[in-house]
SERO-4910 file (N, C-alpha, C, O; in steps of 0.05 Angstrom, whole numbers):
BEGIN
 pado doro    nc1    nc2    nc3   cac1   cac2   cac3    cc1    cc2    cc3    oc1    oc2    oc3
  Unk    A   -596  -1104    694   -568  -1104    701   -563  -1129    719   -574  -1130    741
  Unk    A   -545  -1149    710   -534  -1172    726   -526  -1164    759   -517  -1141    762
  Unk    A   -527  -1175    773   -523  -1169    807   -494  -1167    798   -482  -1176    779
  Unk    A   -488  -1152    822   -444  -1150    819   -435  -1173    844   -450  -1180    862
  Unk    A   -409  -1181    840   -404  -1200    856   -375  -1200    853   -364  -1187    836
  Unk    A   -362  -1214    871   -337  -1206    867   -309  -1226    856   -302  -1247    867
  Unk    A   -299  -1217    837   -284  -1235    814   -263  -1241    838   -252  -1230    858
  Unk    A   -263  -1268    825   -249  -1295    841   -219  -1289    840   -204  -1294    859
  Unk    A   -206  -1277    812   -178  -1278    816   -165  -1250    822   -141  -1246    827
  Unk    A   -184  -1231    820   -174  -1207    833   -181  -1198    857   -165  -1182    866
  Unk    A   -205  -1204    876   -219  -1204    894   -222  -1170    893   -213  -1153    909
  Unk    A   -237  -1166    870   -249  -1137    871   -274  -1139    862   -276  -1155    844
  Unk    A   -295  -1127    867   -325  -1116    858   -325  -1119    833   -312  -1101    824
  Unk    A   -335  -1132    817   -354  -1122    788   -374  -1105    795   -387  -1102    815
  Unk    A   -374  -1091    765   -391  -1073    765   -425  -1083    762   -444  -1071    772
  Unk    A   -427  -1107    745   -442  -1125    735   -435  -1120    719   -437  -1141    706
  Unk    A   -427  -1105    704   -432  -1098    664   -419  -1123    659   -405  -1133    676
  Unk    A   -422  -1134    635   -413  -1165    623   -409  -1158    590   -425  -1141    582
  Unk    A   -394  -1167    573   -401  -1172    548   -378  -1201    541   -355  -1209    547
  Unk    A   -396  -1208    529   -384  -1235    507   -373  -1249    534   -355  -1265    528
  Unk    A   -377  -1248    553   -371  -1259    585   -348  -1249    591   -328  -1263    593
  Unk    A   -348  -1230    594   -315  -1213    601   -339  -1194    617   -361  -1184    611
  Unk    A   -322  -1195    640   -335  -1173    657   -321  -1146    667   -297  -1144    664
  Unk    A   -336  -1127    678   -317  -1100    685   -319  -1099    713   -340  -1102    726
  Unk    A   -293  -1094    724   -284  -1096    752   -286  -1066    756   -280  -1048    741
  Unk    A   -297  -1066    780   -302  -1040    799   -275  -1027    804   -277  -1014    825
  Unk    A   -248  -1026    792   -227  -1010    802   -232   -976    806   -239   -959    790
  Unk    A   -223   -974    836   -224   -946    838   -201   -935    825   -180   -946    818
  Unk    A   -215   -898    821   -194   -879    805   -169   -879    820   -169   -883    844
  Unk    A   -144   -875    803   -114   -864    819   -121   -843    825   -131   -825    812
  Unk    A   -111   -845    863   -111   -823    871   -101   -794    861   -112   -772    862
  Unk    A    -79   -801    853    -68   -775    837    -95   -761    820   -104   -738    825
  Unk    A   -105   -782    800   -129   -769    784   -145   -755    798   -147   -732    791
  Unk    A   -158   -763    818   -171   -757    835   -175   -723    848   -193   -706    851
  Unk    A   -137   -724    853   -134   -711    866   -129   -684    843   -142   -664    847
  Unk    A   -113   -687    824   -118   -664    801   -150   -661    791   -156   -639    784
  Unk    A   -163   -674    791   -198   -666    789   -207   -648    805   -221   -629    798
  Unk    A   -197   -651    835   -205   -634    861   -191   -605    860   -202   -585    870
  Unk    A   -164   -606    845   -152   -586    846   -163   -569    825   -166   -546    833
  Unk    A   -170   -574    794   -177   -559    776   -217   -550    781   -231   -533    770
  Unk    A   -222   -570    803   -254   -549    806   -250   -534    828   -266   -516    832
  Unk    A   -225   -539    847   -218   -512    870   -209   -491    843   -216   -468    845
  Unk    A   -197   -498    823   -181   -477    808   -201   -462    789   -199   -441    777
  Unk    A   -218   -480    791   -239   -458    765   -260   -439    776   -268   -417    768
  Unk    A   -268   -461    806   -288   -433    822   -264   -407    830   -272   -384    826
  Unk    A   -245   -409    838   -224   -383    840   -223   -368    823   -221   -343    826
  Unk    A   -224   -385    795   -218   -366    775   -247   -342    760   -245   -321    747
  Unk    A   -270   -359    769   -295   -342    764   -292   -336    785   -270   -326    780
  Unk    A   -294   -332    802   -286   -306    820   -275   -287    820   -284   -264    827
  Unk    A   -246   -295    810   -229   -275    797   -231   -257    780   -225   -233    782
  Unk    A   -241   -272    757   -247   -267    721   -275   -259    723   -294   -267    737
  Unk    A   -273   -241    705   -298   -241    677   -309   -268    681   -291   -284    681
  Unk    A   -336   -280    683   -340   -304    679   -368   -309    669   -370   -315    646
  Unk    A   -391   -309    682   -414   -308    682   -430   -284    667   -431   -260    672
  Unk    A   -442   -298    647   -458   -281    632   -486   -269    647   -504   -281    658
  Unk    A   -483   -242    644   -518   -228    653   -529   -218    626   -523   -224    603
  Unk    A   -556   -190    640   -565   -192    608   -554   -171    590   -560   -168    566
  Unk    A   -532   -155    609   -521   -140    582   -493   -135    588   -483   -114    580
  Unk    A   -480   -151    600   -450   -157    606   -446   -174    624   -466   -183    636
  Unk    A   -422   -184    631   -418   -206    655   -405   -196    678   -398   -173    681
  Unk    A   -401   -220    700   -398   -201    709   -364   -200    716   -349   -218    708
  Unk    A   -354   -177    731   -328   -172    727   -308   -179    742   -286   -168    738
  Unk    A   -313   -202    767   -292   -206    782   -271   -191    801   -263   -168    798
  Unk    A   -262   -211    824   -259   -189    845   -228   -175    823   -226   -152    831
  Unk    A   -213   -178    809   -190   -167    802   -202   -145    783   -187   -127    775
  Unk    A   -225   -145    776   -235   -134    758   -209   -134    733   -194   -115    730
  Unk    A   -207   -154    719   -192   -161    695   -215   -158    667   -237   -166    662
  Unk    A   -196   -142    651   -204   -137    625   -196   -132    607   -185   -111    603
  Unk    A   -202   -160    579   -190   -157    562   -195   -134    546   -175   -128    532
  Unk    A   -213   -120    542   -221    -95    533   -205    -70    533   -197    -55    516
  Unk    A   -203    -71    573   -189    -54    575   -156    -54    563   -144    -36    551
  Unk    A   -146    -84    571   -127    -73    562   -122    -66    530   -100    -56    522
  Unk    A   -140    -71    515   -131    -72    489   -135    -43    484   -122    -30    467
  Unk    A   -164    -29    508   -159     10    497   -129     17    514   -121     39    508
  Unk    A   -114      6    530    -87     14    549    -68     16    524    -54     35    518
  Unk    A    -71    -19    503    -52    -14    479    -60     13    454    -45     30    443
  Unk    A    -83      8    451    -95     37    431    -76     58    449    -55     66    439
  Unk    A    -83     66    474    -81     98    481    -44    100    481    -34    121    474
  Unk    A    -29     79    489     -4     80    487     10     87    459     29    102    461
  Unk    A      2     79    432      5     81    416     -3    113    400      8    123    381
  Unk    A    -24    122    417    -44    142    404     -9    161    410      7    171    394
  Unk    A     -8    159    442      2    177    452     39    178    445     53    197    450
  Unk    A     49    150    430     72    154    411     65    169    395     78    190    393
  Unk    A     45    165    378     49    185    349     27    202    349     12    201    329
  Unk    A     19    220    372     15    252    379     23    264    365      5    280    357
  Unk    A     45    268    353     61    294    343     52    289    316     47    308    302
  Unk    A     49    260    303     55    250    279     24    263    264     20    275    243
  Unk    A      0    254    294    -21    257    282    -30    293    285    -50    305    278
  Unk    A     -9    302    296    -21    328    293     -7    344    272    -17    365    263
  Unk    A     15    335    263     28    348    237     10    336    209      4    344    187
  Unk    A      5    311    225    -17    307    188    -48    325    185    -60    332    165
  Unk    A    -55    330    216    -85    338    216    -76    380    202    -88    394    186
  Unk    A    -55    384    215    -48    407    197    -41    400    169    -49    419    156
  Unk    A    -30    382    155    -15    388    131    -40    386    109    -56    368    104
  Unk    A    -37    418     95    -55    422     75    -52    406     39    -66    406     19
  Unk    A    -21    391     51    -23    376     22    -10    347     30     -7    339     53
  Unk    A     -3    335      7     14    308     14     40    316     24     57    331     14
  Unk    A     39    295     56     60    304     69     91    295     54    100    274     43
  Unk    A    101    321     61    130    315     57    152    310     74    175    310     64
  Unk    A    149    304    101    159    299    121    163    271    112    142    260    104
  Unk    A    189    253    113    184    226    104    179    202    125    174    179    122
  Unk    A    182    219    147    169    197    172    139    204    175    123    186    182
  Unk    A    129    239    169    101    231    171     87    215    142     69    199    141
  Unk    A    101    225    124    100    206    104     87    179    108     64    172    101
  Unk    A    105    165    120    106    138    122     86    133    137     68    122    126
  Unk    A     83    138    158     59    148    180     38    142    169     27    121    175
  Unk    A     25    165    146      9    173    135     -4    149    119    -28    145    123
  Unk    A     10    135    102     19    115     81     16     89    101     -2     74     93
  Unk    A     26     83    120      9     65    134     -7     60    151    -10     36    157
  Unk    A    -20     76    160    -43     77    174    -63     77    156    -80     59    154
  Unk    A    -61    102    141    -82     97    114    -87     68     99   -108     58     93
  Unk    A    -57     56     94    -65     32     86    -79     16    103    -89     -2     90
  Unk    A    -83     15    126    -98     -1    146   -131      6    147   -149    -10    148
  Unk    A   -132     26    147   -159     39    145   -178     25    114   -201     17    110
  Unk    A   -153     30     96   -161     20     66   -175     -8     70   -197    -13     61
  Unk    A   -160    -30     85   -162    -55     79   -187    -63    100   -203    -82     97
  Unk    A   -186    -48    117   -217    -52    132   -237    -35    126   -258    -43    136
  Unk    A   -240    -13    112   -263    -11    105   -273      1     71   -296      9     66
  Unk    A   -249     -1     54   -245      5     37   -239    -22     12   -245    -19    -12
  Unk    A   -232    -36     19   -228    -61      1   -252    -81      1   -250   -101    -13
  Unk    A   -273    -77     15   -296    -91      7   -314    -89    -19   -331   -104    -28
  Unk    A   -302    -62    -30   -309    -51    -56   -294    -49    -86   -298    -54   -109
  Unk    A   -273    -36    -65   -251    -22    -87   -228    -46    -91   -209    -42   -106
  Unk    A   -230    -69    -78   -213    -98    -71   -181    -91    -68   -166    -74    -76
  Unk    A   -181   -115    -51   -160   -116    -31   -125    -91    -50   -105    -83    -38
  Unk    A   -130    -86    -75   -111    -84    -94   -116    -52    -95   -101    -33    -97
  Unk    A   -143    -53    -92   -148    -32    -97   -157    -21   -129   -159      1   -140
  Unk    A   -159    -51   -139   -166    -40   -180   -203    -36   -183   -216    -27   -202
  Unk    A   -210    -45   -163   -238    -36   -175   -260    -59   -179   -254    -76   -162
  Unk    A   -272    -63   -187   -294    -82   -201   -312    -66   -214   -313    -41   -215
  Unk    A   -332    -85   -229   -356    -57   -236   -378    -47   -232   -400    -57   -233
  Unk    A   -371    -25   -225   -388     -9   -220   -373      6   -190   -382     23   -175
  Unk    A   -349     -7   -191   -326      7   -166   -303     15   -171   -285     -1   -172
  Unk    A   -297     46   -175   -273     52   -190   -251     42   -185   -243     43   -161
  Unk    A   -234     30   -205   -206     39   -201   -191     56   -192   -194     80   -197
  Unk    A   -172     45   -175   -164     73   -158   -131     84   -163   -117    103   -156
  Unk    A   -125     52   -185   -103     58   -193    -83     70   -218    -59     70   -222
  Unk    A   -112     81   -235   -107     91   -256   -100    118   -248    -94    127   -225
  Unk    A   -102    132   -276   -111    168   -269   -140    179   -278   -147    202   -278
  Unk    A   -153    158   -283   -184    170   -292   -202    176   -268   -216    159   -255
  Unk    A   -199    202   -263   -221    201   -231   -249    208   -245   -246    213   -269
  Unk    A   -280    211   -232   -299    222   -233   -296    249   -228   -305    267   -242
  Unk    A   -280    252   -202   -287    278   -194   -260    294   -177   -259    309   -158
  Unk    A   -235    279   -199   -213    290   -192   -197    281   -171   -207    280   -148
  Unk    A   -163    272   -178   -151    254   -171   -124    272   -156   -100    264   -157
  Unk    A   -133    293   -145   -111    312   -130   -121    304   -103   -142    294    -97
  Unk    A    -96    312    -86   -100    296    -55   -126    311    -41   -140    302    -23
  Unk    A   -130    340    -55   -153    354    -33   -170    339    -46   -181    326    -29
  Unk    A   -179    335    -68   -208    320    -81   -216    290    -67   -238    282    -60
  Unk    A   -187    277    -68   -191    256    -62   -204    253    -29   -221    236    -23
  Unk    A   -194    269    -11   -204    275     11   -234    280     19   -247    272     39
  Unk    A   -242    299     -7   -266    313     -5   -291    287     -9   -312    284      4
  Unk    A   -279    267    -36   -291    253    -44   -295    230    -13   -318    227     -6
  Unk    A   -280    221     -2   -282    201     15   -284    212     46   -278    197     65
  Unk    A   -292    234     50   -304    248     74   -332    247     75   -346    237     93
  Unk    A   -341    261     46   -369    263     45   -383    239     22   -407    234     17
  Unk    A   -362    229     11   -379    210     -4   -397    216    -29   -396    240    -34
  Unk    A   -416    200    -50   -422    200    -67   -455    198    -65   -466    179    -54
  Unk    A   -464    212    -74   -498    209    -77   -510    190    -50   -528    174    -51
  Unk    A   -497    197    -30   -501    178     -2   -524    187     20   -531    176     41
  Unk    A   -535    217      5   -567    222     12   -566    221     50   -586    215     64
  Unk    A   -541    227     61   -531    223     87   -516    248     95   -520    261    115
  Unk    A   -494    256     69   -491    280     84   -488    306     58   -482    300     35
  Unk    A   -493    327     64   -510    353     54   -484    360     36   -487    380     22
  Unk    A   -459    347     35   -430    366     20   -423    336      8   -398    333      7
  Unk    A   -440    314     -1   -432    287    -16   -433    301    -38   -442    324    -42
  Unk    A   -420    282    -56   -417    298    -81   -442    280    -98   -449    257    -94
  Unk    A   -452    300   -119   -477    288   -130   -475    295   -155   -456    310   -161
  Unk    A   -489    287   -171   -491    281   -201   -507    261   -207   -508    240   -193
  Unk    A   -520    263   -227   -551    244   -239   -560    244   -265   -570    264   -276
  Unk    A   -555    221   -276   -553    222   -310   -585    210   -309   -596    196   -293
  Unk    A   -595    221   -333   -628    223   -333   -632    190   -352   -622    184   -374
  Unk    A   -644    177   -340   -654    157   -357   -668    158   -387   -693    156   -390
  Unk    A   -644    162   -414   -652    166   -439   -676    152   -443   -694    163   -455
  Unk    A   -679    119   -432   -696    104   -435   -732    117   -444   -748    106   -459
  Unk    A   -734    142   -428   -759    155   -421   -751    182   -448   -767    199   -456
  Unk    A   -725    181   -455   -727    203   -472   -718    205   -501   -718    227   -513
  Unk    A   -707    171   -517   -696    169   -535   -710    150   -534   -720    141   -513
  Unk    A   -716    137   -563   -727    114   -574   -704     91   -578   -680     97   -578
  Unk    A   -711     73   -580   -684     46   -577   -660     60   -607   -637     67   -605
  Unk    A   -679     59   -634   -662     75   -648   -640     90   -643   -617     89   -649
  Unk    A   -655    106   -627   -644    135   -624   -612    130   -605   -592    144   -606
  Unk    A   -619    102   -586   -596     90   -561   -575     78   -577   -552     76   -568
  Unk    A   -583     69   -606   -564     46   -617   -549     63   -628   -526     56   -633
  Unk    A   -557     82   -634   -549    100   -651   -516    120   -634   -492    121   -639
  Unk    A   -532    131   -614   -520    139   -594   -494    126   -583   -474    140   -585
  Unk    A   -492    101   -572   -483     80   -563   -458     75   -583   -435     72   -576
  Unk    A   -468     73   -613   -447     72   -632   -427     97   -643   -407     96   -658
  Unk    A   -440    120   -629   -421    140   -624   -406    143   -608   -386    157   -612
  Unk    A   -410    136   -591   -403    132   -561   -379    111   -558   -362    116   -541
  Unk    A   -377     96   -567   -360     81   -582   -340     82   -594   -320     69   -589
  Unk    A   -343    101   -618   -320    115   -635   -312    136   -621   -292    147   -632
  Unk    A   -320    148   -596   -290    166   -584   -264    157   -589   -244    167   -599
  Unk    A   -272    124   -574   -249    116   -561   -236     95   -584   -213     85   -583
  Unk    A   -259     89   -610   -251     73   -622   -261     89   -653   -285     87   -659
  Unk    A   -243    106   -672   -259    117   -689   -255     98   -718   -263    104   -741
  Unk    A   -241     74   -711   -238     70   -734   -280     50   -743   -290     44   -765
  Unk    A   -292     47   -708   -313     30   -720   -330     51   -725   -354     46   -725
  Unk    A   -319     85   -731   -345    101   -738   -369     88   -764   -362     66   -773
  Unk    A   -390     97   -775   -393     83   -776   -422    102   -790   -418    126   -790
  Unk    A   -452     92   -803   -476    108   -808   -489    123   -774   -494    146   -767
  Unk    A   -489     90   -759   -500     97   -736   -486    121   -723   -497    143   -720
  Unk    A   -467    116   -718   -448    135   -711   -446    161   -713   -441    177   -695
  Unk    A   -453    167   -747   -460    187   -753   -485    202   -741   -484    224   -729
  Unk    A   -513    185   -745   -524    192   -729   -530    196   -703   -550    206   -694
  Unk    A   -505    184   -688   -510    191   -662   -492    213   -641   -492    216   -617
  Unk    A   -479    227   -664   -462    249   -669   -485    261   -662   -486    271   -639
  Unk    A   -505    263   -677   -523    291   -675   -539    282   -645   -534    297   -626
  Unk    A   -549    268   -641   -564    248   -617   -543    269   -592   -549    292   -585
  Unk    A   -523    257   -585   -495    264   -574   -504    300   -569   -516    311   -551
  Unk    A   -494    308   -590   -494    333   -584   -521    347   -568   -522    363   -549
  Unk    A   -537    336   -584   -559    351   -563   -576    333   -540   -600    336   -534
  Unk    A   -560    317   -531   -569    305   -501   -552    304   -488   -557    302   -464
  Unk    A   -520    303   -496   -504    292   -475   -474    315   -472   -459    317   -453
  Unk    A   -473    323   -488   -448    339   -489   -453    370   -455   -436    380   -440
  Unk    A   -474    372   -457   -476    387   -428   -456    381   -405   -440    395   -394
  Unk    A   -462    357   -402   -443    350   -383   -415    340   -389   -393    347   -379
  Unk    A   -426    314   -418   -398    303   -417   -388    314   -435   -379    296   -450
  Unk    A   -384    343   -446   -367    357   -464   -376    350   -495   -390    331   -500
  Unk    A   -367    369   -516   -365    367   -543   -348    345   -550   -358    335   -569
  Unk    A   -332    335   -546   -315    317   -547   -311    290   -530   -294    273   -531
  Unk    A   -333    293   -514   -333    268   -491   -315    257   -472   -311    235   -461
  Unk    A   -303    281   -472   -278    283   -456   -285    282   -415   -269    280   -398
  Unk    A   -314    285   -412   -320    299   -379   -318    318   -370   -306    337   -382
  Unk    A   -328    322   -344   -327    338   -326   -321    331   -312   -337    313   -306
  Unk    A   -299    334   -291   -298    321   -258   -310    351   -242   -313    348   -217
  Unk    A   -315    370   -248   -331    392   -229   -358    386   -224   -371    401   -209
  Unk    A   -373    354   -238   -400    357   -242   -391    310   -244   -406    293   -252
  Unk    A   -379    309   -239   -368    285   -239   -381    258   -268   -387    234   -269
  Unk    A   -381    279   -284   -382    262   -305   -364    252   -320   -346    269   -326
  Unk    A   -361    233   -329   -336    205   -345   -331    219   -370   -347    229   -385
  Unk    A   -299    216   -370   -292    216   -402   -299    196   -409   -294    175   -397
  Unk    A   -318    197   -441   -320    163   -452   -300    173   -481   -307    165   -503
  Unk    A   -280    188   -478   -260    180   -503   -236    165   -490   -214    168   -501
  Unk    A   -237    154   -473   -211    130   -460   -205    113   -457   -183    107   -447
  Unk    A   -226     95   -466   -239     61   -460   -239     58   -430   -242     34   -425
  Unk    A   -238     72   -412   -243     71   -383   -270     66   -370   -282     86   -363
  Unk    A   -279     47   -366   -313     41   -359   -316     30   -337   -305     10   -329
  Unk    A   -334     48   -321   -339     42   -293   -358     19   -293   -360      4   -274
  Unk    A   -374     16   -316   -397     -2   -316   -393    -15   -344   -415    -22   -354
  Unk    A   -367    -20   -361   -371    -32   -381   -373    -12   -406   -385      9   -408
  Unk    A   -361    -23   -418   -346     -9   -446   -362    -19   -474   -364     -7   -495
  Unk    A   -376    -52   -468   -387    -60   -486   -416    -52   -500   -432    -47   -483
  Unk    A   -424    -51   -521   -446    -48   -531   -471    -44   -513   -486    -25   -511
  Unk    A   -470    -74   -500   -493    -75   -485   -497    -63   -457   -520    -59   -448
  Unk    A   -474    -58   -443   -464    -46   -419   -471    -17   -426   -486     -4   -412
  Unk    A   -457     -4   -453   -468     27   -455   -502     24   -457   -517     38   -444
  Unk    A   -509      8   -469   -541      4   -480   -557     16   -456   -572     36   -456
  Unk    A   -545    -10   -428   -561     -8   -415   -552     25   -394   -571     39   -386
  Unk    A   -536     28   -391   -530     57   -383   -545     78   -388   -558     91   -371
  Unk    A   -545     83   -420   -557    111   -433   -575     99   -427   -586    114   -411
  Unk    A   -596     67   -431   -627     64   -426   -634     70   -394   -656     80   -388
  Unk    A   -617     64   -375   -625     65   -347   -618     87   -331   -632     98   -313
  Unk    A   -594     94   -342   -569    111   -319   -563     93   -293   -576     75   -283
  Unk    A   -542    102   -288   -530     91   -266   -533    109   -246   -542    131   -252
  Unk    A   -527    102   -217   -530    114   -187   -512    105   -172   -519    107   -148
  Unk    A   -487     94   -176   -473     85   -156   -470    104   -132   -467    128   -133
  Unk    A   -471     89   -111   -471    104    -78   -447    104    -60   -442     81    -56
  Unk    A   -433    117    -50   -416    124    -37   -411    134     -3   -412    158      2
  Unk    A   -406    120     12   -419    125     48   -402    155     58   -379    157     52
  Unk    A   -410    167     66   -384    184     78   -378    180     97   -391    177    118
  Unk    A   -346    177     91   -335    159    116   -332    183    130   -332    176    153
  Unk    A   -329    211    130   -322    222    153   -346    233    167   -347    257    173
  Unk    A   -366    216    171   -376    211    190   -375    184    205   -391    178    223
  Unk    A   -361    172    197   -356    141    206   -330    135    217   -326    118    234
  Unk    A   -308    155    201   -271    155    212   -272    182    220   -286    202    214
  Unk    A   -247    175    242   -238    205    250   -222    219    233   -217    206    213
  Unk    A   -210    251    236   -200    263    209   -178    258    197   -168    264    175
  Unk    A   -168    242    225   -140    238    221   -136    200    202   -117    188    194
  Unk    A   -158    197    203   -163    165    190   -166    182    157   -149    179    139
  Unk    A   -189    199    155   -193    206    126   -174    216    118   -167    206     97
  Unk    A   -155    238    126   -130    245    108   -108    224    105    -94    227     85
  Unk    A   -100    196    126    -82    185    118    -94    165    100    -77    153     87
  Unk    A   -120    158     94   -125    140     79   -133    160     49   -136    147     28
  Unk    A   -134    182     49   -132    198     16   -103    192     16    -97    179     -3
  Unk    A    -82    198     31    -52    209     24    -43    171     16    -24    164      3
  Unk    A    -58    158     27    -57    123     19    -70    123    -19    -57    125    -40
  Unk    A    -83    122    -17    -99    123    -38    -83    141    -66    -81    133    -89
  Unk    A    -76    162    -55    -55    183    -77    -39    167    -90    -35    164   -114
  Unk    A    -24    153    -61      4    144    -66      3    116    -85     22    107    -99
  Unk    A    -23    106    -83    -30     87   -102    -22     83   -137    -20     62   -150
  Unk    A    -18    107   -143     -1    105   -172    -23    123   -182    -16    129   -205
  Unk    A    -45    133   -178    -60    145   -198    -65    174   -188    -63    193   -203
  Unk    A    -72    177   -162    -67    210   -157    -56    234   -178    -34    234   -189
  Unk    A    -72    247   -179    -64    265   -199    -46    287   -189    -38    304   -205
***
């Protein structure tokens, strides 16, 4: 670093720094600057004092006002809880879809809120489904599309091996009990429910196939069960695919889709407004 010395036409200090021979003059900061610098580190040690500030190892710590955004946000929860008291105790009684049209509404949006946080990661934001995630806006349920079912279904959930009243059902992997024949065959019956004009030889033989492996559950006519939550396949309605190869792999594998129960996860008053949400969806039976 060049020695500092002091420039001839300003009679102030260089710093020494130099480039291309232009030098930098030692000007001190404006006091004002100065003085707002001094004020905002008096203002920030006040304010960790004040505030929440400093992290420990399993919270920080809380300041002499003891200020919290936490708190206030349970002050906004409990304020709100304690507006619609009445609302949530007329829904936790009502044994069907409310007809009150303010608890109605109530019901219908709260539920919708519940839907979109923990319900649309699956069933999507619309609520139509993807595959292997029902539609919720048809009328084809598994296991019945009336407001108590729908309740029952999303309290305890689906094959979720979590709680003892999920609803269960288990299609046996033909794979281990039909020869590929025997699947194509099947598959092409399976088919002409919903489509009889491609009946067909296979078809024929998978009439007989049909009858004595599958009609137990899913009826003489392939109509279902929702007491035992098996699919009508005379509707073109497919939870996993309608096509050739989608049934193929079905009757060869079976399916297991899983289901959480939310009412061990929502309170009761979350699971009835998000069924009476779900009803109101267009497909409730």
């Amino acid at each position: 670093m060049s020695e500092r010395k002091i420039d001839e036409e300003t009679g102030v200090e260089t710093t020494g720094h130099s480039w291309d021979g232009i030098e930098e003059l030692n000007n001190p900061l404006p006091r004002w600057w100065l003085w707002t610098l001094y004020l905002c580190i008096i203002w920030g040690i006040g304010y960790m004092i004040a505030y929440p500030a400093w992290p420990m190892i399993s919270s920080a710590t809380s300041g002499v006002m003891g200020w919290s955004s936490r708190a206030l946000v349970a002050e906004d929860i409990a304020a709100h809880d304690a507006e619609n008291v009445d609302l949530v105790t007329a829904l936790l009684a009502a044994t069907t879809l409310p007809q009150d049209a303010d608890l109605n509404r109530y019901a219908i949006a709260r539920g919708g809120s519940v839907f979109r946080a923990q319900c649309s990661q699956c069933h999507g934001s619309g609520a139509a489904g993807a595959v292997g995630y029902p539609n919720l806006l048809d009328n084809d349920w598994l296991w019945g599309g009336s407001i108590e079912n729908i309740q029952l279904t999303i309290a305890h959930g689906v094959r979720n091996g979590t709680d003892d009243d999920a609803r269960w059902s288990e299609m046996p992997a033909f794979g281990d009990i039909l020869v590929k024949a025997e699947i194509e065959s099947t598959v092409e019956y399976v088919i002409s429910l919903s489509h009889p004009e491609n009946a067909g030889s296979l078809a024929t033989a998978g009439a007989e196939l049909f009858a004595d492996n599958c009609t137990s559950c899913h009826g003489d006519a392939g109509l279902g069960d929702q007491d035992i939550g098996a699919p009508n396949l005379a509707d073109e309605i497919w939870l996993y695919g309608g096509d050739r190869e989608a049934l193929t792999n079905t009757i060869t594998n079976a399916r297991f889709g899983v289901m959480p129960a939310w009412g061990q996860r929502l309170s009761d008053e979350d699971v009835r407004a998000v069924s009476a949400y779900v009803h109101a969806l267009g497909g409730g039976e």
